[in-house]
VEXSE-977083 format. One line per 2 residues: number of its first residue (from 1); for each residue y, z, x of N, C-alpha, C, O. Coordinates in Angstrom, 2 decimals, padded with zeros to 5 digits. Atoms other than C-alpha are relative to their C-alpha. Layout:
// VEXSE-977083
NUM = Y Z X Y Z X Y Z X Y Z X  ...
END
This chain:
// VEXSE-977083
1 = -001.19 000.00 000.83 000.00 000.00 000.00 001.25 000.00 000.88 002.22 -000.71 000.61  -001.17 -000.17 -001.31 002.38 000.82 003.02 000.07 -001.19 000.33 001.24 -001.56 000.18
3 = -000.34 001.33 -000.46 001.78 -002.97 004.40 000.46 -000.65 -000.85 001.20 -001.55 -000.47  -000.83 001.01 001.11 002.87 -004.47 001.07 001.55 000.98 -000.06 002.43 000.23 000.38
5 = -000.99 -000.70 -000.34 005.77 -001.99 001.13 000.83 -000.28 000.94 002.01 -000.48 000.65  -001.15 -000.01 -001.02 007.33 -002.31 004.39 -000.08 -001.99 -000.06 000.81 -002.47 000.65
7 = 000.33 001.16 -000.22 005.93 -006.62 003.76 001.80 -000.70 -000.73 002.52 -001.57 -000.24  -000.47 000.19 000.61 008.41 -006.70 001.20 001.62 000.44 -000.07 002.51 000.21 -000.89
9 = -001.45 -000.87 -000.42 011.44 -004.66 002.77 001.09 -001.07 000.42 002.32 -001.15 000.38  -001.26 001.55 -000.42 012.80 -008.03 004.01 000.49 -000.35 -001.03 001.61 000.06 -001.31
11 = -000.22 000.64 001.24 013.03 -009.59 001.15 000.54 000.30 -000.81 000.95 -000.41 -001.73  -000.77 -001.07 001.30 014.46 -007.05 -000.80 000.93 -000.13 000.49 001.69 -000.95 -000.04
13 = -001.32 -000.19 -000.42 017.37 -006.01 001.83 000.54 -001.54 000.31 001.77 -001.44 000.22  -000.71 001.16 000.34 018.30 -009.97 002.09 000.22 -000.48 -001.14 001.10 -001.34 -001.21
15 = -000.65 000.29 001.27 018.55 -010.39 -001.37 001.27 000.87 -000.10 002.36 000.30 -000.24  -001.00 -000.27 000.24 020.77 -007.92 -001.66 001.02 000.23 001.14 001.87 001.10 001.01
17 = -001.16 000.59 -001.06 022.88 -009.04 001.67 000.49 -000.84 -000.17 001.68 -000.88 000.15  -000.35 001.09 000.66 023.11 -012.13 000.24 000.94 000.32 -000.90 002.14 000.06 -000.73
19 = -001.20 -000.27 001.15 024.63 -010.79 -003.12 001.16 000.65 000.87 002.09 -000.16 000.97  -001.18 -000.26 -000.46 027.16 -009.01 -001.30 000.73 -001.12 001.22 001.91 -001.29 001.49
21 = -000.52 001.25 -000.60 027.83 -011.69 000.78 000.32 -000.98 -000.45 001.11 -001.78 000.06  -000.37 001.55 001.17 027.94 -014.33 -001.95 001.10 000.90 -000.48 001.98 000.21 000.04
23 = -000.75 -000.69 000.39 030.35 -011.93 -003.28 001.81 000.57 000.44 002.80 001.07 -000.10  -000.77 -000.99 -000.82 032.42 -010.91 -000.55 001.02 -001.28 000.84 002.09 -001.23 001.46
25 = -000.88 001.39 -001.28 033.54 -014.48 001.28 000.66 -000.39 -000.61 000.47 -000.57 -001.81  -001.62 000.60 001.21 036.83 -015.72 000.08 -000.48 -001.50 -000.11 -001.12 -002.11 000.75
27 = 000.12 001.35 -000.44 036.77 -019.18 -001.14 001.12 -000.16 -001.08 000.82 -000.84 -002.06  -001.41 000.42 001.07 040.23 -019.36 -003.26 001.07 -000.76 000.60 002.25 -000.45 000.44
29 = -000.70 001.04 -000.58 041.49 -022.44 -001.17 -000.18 -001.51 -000.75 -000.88 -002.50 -000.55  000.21 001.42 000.82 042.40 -024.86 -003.98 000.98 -000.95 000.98 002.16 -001.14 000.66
31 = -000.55 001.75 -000.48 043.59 -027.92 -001.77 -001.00 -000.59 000.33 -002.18 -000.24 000.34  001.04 000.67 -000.38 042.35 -030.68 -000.62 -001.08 000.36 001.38 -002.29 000.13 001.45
33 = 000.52 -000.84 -001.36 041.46 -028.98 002.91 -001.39 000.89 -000.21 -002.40 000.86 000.49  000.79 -000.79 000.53 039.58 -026.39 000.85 -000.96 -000.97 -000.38 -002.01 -000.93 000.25
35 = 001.01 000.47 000.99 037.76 -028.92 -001.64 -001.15 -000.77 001.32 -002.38 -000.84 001.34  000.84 001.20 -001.30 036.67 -031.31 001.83 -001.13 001.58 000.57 -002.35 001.54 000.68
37 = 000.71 -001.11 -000.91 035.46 -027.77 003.50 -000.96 000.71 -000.73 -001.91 001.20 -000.12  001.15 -000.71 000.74 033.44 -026.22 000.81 -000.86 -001.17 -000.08 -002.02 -000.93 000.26
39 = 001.48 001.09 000.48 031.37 -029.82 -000.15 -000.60 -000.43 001.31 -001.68 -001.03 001.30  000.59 -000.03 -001.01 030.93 -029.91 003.49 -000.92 001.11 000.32 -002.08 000.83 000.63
41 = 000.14 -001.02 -000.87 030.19 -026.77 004.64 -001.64 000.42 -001.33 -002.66 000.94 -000.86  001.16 -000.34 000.73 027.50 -026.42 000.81 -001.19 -001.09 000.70 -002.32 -000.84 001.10
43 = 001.30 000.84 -000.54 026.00 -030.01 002.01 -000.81 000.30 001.61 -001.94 -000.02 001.97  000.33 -000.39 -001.70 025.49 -028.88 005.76 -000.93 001.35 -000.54 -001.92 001.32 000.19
45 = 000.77 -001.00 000.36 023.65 -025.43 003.99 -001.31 -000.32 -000.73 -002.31 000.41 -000.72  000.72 000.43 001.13 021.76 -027.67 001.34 -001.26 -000.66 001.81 -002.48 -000.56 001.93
47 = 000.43 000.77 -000.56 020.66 -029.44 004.28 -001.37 000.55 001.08 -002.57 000.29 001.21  001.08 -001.18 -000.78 019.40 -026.70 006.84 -001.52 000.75 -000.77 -002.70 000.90 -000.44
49 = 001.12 -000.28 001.18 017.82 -025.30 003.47 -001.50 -001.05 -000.09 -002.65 -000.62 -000.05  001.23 000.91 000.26 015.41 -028.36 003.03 -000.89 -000.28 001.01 -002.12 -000.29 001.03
51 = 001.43 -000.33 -001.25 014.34 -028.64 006.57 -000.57 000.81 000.40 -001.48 000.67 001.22  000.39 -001.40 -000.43 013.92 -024.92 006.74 -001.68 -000.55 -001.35 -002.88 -000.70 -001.12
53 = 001.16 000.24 001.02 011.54 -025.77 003.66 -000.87 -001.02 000.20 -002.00 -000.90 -000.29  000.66 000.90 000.05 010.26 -028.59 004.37 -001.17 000.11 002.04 -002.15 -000.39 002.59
55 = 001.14 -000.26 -001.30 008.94 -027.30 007.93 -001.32 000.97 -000.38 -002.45 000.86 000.09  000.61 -001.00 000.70 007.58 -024.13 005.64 -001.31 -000.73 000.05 -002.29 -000.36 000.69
57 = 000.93 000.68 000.96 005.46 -026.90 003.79 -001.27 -000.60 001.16 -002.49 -000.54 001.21  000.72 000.72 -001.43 004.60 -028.82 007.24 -001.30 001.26 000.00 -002.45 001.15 -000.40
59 = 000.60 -000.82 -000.57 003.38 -025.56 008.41 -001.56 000.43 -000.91 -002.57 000.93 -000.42  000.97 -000.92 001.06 001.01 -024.46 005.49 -000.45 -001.06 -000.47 -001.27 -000.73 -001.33
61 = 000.93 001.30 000.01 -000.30 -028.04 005.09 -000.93 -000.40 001.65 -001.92 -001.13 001.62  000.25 -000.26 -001.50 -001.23 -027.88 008.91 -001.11 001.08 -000.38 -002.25 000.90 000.04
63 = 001.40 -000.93 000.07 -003.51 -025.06 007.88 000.88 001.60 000.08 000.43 002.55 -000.55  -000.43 -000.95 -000.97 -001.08 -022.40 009.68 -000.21 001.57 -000.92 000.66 001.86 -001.73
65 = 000.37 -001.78 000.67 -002.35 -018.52 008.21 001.87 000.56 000.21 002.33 001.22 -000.72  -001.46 -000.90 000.27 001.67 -017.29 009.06 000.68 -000.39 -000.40 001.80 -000.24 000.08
67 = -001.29 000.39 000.86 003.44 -018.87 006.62 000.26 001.10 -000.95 -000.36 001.24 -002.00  000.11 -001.70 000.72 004.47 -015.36 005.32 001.20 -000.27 -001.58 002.30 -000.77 -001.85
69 = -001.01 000.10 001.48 005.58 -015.04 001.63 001.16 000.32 -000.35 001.86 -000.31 -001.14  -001.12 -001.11 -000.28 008.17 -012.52 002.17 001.08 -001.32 000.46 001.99 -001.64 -000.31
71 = -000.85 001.11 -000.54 009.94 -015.53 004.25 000.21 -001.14 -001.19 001.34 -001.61 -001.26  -000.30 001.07 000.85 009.59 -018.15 001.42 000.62 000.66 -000.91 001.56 000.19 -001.55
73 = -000.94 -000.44 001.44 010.72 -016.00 -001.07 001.88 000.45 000.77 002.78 000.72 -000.01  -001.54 -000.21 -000.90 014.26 -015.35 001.40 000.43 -001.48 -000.15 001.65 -001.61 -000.19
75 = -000.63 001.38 000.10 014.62 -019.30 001.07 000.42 -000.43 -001.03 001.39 -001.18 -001.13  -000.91 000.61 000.92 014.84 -019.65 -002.41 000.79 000.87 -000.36 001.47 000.39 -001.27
77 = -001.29 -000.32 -000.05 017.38 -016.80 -002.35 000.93 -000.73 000.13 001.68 -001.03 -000.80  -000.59 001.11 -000.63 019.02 -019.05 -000.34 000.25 -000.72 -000.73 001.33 -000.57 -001.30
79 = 000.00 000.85 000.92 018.62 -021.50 -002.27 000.88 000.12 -001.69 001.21 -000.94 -002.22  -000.47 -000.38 000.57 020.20 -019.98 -005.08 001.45 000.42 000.13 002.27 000.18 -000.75
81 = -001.29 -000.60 -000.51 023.21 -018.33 -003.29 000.73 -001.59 000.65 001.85 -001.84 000.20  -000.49 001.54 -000.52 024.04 -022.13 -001.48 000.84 -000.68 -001.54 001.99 -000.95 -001.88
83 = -000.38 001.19 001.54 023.99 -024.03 -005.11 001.17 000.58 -000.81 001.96 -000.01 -001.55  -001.43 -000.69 001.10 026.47 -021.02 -006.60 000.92 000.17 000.76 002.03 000.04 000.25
85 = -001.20 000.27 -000.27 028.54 -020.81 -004.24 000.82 -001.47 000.38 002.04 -001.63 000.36  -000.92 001.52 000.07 029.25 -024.83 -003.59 000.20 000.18 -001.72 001.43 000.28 -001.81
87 = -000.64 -000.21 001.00 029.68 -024.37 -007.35 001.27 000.49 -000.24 002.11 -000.14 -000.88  -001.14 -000.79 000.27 032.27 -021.89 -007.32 000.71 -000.71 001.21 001.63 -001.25 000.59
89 = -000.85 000.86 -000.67 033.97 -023.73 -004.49 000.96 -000.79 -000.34 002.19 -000.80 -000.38  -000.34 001.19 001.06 033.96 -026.68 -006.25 001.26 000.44 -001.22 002.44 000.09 -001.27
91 = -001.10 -000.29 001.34 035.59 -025.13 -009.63 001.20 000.72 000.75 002.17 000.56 000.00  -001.01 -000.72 -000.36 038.10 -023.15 -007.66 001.14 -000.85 000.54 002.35 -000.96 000.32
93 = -000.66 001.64 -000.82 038.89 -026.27 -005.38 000.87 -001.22 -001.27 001.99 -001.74 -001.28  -000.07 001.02 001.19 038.62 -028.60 -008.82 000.26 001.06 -001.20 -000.77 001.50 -001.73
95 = 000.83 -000.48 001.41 039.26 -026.61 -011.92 -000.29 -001.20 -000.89 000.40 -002.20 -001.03  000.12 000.21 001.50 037.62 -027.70 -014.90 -000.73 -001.38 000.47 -000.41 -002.46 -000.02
97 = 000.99 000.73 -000.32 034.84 -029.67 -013.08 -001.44 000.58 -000.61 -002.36 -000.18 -000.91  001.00 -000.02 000.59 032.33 -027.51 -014.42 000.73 001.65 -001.10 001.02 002.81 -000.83
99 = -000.11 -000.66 001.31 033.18 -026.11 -018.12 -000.53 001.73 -000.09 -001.71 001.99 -000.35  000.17 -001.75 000.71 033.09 -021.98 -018.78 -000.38 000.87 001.16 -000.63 002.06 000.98
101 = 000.38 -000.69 -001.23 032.25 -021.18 -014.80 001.36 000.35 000.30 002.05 -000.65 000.55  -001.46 -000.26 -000.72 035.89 -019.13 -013.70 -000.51 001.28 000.97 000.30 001.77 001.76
103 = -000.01 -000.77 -001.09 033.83 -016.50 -011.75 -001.89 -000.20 000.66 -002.90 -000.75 000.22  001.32 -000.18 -000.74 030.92 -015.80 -009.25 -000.93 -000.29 -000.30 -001.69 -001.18 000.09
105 = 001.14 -000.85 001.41 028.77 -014.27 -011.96 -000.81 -001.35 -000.60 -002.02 -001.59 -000.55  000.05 000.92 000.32 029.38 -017.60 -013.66 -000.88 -001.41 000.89 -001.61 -002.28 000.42
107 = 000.79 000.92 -000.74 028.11 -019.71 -010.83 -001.39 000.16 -000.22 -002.19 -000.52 -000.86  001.57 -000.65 000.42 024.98 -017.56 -010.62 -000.63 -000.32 -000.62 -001.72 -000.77 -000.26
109 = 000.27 000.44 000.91 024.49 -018.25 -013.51 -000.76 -001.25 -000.34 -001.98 -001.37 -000.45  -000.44 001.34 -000.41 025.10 -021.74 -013.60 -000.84 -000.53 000.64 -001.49 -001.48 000.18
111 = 001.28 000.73 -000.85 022.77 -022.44 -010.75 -001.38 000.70 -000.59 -002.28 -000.09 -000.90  001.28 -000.29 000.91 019.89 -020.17 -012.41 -000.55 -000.73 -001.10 -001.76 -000.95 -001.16
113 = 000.23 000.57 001.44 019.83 -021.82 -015.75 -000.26 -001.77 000.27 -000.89 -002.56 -000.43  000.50 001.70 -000.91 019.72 -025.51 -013.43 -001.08 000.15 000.42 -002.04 -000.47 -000.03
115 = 000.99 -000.07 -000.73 017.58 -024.43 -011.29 -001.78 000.33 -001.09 -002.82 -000.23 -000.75  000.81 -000.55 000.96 015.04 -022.88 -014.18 -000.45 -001.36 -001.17 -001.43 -001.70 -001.85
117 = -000.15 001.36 001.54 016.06 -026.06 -016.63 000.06 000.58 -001.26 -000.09 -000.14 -002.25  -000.68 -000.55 001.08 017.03 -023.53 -019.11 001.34 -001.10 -000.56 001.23 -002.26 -000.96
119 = -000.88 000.83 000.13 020.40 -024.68 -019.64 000.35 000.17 -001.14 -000.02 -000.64 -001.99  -000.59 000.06 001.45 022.17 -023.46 -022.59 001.16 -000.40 000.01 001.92 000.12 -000.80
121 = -001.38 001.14 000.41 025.09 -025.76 -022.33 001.18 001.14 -000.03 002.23 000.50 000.01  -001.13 -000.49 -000.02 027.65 -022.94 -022.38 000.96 000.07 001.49 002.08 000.57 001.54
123 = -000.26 -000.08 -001.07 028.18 -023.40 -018.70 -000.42 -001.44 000.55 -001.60 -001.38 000.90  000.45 001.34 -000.03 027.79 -027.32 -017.93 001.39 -000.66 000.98 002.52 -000.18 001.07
125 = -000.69 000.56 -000.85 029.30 -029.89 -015.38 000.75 -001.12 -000.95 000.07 -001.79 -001.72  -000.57 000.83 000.31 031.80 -031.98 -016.56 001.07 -001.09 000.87 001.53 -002.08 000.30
127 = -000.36 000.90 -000.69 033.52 -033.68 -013.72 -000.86 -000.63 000.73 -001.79 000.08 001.11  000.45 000.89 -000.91 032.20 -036.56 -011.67 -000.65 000.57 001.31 -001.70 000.15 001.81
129 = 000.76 -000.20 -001.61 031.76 -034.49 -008.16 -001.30 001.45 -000.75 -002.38 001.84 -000.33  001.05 -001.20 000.24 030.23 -031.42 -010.38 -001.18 -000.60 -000.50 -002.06 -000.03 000.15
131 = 000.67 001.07 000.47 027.78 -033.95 -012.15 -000.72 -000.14 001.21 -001.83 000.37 001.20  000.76 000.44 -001.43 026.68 -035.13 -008.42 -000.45 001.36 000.46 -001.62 001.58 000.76
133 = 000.50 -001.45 -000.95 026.43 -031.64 -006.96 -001.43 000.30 -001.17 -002.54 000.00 -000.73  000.79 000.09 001.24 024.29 -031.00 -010.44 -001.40 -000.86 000.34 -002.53 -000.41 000.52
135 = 001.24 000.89 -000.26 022.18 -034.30 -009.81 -000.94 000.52 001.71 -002.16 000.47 001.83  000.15 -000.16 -001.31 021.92 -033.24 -005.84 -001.06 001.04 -000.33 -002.26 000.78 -000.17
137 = 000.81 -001.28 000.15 020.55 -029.55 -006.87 -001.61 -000.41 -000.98 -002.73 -000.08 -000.61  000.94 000.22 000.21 018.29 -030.94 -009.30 -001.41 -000.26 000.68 -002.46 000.39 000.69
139 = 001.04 000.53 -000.64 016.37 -033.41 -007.19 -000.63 000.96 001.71 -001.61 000.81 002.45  000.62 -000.81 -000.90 016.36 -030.67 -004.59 -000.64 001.01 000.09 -001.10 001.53 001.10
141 = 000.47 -000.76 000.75 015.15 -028.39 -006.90 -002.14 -001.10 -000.50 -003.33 -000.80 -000.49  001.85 000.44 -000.06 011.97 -031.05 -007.62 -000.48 -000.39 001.38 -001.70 -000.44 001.57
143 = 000.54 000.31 -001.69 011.56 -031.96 -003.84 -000.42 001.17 000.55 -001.60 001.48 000.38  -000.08 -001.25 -000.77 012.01 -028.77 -001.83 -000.49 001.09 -000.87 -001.63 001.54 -000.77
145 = 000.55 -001.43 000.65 012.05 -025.73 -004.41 -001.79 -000.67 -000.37 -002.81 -000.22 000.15  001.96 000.16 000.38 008.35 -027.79 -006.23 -000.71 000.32 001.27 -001.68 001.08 001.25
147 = 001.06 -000.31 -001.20 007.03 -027.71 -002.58 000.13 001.51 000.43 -000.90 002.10 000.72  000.35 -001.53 -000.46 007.69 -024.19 -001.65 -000.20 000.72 -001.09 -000.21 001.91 -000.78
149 = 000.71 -001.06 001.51 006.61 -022.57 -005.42 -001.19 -000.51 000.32 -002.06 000.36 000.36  001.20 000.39 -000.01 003.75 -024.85 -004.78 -000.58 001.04 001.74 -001.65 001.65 001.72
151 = 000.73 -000.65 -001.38 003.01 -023.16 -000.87 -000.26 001.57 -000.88 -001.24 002.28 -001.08  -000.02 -001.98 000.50 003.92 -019.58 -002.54 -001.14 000.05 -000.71 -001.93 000.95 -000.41
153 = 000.97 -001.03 000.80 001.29 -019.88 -005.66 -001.23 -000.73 001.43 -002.19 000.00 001.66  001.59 000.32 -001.13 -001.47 -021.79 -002.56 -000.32 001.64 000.88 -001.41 002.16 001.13
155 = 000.15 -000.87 -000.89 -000.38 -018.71 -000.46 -000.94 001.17 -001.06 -002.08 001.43 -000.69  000.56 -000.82 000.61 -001.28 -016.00 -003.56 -001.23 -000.33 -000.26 -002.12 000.47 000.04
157 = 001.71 000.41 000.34 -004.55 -018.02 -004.80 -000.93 000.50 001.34 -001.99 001.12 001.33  000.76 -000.13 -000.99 -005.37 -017.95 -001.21 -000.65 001.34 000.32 -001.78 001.65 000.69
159 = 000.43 -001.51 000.01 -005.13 -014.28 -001.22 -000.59 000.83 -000.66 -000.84 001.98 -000.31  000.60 -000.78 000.69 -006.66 -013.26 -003.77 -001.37 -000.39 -000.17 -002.23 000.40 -000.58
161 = 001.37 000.41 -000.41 -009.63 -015.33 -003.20 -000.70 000.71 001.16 -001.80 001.26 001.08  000.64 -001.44 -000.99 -010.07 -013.27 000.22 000.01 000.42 -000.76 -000.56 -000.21 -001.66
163 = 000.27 -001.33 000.44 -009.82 -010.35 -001.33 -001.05 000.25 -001.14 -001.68 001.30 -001.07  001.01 000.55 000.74 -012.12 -011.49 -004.22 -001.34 -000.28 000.57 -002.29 000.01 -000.16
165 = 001.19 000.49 -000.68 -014.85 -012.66 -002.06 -000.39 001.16 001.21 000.38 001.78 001.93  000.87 -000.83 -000.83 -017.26 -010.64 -000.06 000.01 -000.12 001.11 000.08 -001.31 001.42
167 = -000.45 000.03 -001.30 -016.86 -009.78 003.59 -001.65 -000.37 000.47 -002.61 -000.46 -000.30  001.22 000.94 -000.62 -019.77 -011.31 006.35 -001.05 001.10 -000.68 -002.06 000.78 -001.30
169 = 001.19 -000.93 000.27 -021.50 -007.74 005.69 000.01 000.14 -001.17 -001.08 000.59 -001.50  000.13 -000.71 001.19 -020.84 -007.07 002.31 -000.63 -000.80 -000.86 -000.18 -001.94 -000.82
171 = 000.63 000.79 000.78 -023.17 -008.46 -000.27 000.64 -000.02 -001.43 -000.01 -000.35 -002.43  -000.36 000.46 001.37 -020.89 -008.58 -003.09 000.44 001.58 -000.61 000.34 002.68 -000.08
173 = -000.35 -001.26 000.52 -019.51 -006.18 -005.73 -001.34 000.88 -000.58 -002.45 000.55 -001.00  001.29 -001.21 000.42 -021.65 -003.20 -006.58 -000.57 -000.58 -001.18 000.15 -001.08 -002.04
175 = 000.73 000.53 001.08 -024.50 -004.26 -008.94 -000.06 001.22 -001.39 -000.55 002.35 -001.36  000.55 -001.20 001.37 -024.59 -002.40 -012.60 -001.23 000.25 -000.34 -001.95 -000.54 -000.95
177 = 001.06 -000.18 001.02 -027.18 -000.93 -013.61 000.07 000.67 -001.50 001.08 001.15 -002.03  000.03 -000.23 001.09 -028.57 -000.11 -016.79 000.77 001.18 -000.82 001.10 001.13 -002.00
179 = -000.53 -001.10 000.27 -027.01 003.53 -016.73 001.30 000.27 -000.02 001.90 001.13 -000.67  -001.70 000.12 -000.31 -023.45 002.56 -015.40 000.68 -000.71 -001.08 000.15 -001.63 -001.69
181 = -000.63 000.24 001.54 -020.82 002.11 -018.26 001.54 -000.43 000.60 002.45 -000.73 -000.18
END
């Protein structure tokens, strides 16, 4: 119980470094300077993101046993915190590129309900570059995120099949007999 415990300590304290960090970085530079530096600075993150994922995938198609879960699940943090804040960039840079997003929260949001394909329309892209950022997250959402949900459930099946299956010495789970209830 202690190795899933301390397995999972990463994962936890970068999620919530992230939130305060998605939280905490100014980005209330509406010019053009601003708008060029945030769609740069999200595509240059989007970008690292996919090869970080897409080596993940390499790795755990390769065969490799340390593709550790704890680590994939820190990417689509990532992944999440990237897409809301070029969002909120974007609307701060552009208002009224994407409809009912005026804070953080809203991005969050915003990219959850994309990313998920929820999508209750109360929070929706309506300009041209938010639309593209939108189409961008999608298809990187079926490329990248499908391949690392797909490594994550290979990694759990994998594990629970060890643990399911009988060691060289062990002949299996204890047999019932007639008396055991």
């Amino acid at each position: 119980m202690h190795e899933t415990t301390s397995r999972w300590r990463r994962p936890i304290i970068s999620f919530a470094g992230l939130v305060v960090a998605y939280y905490a970085v100014p980005s209330g530079i509406a010019s053009d300077a601003g708008f060029v530096l945030g769609m740069l600075s999200t595509t240059a993150a989007v970008a690292v993101l996919g090869w970080a994922i897409a080596g993940q995938v390499r790795r755990q198609l390769r065969g490799d046993e340390d593709v550790a879960l704890p680590s994939l699940v820190i990417l689509l943090e990532l992944v999440v915190v990237v897409f809301a804040y070029g969002f909120y960039a974007l609307e701060q840079s552009r208002p009224g590129q994407v409809v009912g997003l005026e804070t953080r929260t809203d991005a969050l949001y915003f990219t959850v309900t994309t990313m998920t394909t929820v999508g209750y329309g109360d929070v929706h892209a309506d300009g041209q570059v938010a639309r593209v950022m939108v189409l961008v997250q999608m298809a990187f959402n079926l490329v990248f995120v499908g391949a690392l949900v797909s490594v994550v459930s290979g990694q759990v099946r994998r594990r629970a099949t060890r643990r399911g299956s009988p060691g060289p010495d062990d002949d299996g789970p204890p047999r019932r007999t007639h008396g055991d209830r």
